[in-house]
C-alpha positions, 0 to 999 in steps of 0.5 A, a space after each residue: 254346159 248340160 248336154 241331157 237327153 239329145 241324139 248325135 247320129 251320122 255325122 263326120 266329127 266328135 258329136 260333143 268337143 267340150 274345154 270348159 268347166 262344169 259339164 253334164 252330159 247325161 242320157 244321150 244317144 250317140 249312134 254311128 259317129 265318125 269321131 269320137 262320142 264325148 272328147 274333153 280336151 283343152 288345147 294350149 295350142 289354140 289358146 283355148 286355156 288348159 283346164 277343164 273341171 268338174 265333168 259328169 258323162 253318165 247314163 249315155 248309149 254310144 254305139 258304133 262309134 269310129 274312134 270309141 265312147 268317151 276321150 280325156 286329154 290335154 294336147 300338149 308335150 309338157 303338161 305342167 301338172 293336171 288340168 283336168 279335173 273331178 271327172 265322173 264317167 258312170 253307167 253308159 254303154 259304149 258299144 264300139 265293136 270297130 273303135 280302137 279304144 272305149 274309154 281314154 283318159 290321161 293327164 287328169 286328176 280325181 277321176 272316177 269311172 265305174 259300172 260302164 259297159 264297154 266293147 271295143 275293137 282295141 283296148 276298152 280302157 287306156 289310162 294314163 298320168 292320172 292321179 287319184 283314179 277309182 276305176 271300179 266295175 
């Protein structure tokens, strides 16, 4: 999946819901979205499979988004490991004055987030269950 140099502006939902492998979203304007900007997030429940891989999210402008810039996680009560893995968030601005988080990630593996600007109404980032996390500013 290469979402690269596209605008995601006044909808009511995530502008990009993604549970694959191999994804570059890169350079995209996010402007006003009721949902979340980018949500990576594989679901056993909906038999969508429970693991998503090597994921790039930089160099992206999400700015008042409702619920914030960028959402990691797998739904499920009993995850069995990780399931998402190799994630690089680099070099995007998150302007979410309103949101209640700017970056989220949990129940990942080899994440690396660094040199974002985030602004939030709540936490800028929530961090959870993740193995080998670089969180470097």
């Amino acid at each position: 999946l290469e979402v690269v140099y596209c605008s995601f502006r006044n909808h009511l939902a995530r502008s990009i819901l993604c549970k694959n492998r191999g994804v570059l979203i890169e350079n995209n304007n996010f402007l006003q979205v009721d949902g979340m900007a980018v949500e990576v997030a594989p679901e056993r429940a909906w038999r969508e499979g429970v693991s998503s891989s090597d994921i790039i999210i930089r160099r992206n402008r999400m700015v008042y988004c409702r619920w914030g810039g960028v959402e990691i996680k797998v739904d499920t009560k009993e995850p069995n490991g990780t399931s998402i893995k190799n994630i690089l968030i680099e070099d995007n601005l998150i302007d979410c004055p309103h949101s209640p988080k700017g970056i989220m990630v949990r129940d990942s593996e080899n994440v690396t987030i660094r040199r974002n600007k985030v602004i939030s109404g709540g936490e800028n980032y929530l961090i959870s269950n993740c193995k080998n996390l670089d969180l470097s500013e």
